[in-house]
C-alpha positions in Angstrom: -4.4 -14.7 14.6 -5.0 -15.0 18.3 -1.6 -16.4 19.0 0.1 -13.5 17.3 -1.9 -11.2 18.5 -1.0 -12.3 22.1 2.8 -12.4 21.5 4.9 -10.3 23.1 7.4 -9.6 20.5 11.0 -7.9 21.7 11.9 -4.3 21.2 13.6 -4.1 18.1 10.8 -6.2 16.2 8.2 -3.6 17.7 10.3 -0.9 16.3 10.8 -2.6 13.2 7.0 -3.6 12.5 5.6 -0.1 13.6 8.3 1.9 11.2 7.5 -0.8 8.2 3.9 -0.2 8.6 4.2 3.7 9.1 6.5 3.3 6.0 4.2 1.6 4.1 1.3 4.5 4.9 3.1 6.7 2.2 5.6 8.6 2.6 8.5 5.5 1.8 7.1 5.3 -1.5 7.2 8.7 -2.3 10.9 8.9 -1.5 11.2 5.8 -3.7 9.8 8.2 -6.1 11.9 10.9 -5.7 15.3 8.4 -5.9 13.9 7.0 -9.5 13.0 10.4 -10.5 16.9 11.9 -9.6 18.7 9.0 -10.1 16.6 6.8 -12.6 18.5 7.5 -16.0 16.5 7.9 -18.9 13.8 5.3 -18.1 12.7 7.5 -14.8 9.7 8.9 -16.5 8.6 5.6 -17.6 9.0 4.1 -14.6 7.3 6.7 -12.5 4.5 6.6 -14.6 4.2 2.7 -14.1 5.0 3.5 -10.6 1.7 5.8 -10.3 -0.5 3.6 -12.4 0.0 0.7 -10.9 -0.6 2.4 -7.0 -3.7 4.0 -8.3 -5.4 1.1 -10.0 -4.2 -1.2 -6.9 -6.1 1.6 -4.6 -9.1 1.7 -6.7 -9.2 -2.1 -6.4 -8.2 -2.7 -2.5 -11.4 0.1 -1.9 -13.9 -1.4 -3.8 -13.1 -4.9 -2.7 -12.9 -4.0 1.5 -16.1 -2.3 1.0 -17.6 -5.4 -1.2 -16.2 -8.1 1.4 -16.2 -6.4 4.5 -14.3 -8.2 6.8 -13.7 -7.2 10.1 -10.2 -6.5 11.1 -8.5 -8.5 13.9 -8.1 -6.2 16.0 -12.0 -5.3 15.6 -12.6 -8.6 17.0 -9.8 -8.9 19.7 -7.7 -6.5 21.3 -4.2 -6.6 20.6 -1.5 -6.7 23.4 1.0 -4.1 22.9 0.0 -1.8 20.1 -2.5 0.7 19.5 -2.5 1.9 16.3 -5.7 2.4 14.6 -6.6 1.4 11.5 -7.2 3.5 8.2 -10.4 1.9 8.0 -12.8 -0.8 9.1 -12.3 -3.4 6.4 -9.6 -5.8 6.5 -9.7 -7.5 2.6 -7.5 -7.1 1.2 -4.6 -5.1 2.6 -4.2 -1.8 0.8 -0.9 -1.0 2.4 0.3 -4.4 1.0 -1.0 -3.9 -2.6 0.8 -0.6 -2.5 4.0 -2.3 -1.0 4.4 -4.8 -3.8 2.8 -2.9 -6.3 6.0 -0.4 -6.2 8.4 -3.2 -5.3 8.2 -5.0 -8.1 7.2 -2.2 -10.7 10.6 -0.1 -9.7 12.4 -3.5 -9.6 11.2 -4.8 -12.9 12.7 -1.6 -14.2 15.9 -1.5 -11.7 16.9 -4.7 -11.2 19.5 -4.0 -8.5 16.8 -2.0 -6.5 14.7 -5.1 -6.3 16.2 -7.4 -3.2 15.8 -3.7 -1.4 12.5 -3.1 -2.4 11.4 -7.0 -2.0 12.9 -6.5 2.3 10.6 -3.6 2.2 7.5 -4.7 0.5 7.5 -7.4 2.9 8.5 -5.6 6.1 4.9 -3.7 5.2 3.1 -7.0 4.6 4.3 -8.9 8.1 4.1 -5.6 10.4 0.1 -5.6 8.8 0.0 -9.1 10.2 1.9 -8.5 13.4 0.4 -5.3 14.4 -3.4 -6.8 14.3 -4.3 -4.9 11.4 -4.6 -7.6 9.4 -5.2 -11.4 8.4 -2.6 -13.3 6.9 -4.9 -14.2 4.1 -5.3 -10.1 3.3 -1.5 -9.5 3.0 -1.3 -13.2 0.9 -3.8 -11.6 -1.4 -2.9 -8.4 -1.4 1.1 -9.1 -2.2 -0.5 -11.0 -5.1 -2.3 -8.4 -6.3 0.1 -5.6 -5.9 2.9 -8.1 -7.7 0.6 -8.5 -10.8 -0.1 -5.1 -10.9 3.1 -3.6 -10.9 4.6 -6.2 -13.6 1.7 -5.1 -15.6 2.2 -1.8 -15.4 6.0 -2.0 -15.6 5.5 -4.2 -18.7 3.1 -1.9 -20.5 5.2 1.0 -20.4 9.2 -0.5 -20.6 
C-alpha cells in the first residue's frame, strides 16, 4: 500500500486512473444502460433488469459489510502523494465501486458476449484506479470483483 501510494505515476496513468474511478461513480454504467436499452435486441429488458438487480443487491451487500468491518481506508491512514480525491465514505471493505464494476461487466457480457472484453477493460480500469488512487486495499477490490462477478452471473443467469 505504502509503495503505491508514494509512486509517482506519469500523466496519462493519472488521467486514466482518475476518469476509471470517476467512471466507475455512476454515470458509465448508466450509459451502459442506455446502449443495452437502444441497441440490446429483444433480450434488453431482460438484461436491464439483471443489470439493476444485480447493482442493487451488490450495494445492499458492499454497505452492510463496510459498516460491519470497518476498515479504515488507505488514505485514512497515510496521505497519498498526488491525488486528492475524497472518498464516498469512511470504510474501505469491500469496494463498492468495484462490486458495481464487475457486477455490470459480467451481467451485460453474460448476455452480450461481444461487449464483454470491453466491459472486462473497464471493470478493471475501476478496480486498479480504487487501488492506485489510495481509496482502497488491494484485498477490497480482490473481494469486491468477486463479489460483483458472482452477482452479476447470478443475476444474468436467473433471468436469460
Amino acid at each position: 500500500m505504502r509503495r503505491v501510494n508514494r509512486w509517482t505515476p506519469p500523466p496519462f496513468i493519472r488521467l486514466w486512473m482518475v476518469a476509471a474511478t470517476r467512471g466507475g461513480d455512476g454515470w458509465l454504467w448508466f450509459i451502459t444502460g442506455a446502449l443495452v436499452l437502444f441497441t440490446g435486441g429483444p433480450e434488453r429488458f431482460r438484461a436491464l433488469l439483471a443489470g439493476v438487480l444485480a447493482v442493487a443487491a451488490g450495494i445492499a451487500l458492499f454497505v452492510n459489510v463496510k459498516r460491519a468491518c470497518g476498515r479504515k481506508r488507505p488514505c485514512a491512514l497515510e496521505p497519498h502523494c498526488w491525488t486528492t480525491l475524497l472518498p464516498p465514505d469512511q470504510f474501505s471493505f469491500p469496494s463498492g465501486h468495484t462490486i458495481t464494476a464487475f457486477s455490470v461487466a459480467i451481467c451485460f457480457g453474460t448476455f452480450y458476449p461481444l461487449m464483454l472484453p470491453g466491459l472486462l477493460f473497464c471493470a478493471c480500469s475501476v478496480a486498479v484506479s480504487r487501488v492506485v488512487l489510495g481509496m482502497h486495499f488491494l484485498s477490497d477490490v480482490v473481494v469486491g470483483a468477486a463479489i460483483g462477478g458472482t452477482l452479476g452471473y447470478t443475476a444474468a443467469m436467473l433471468l436469460r
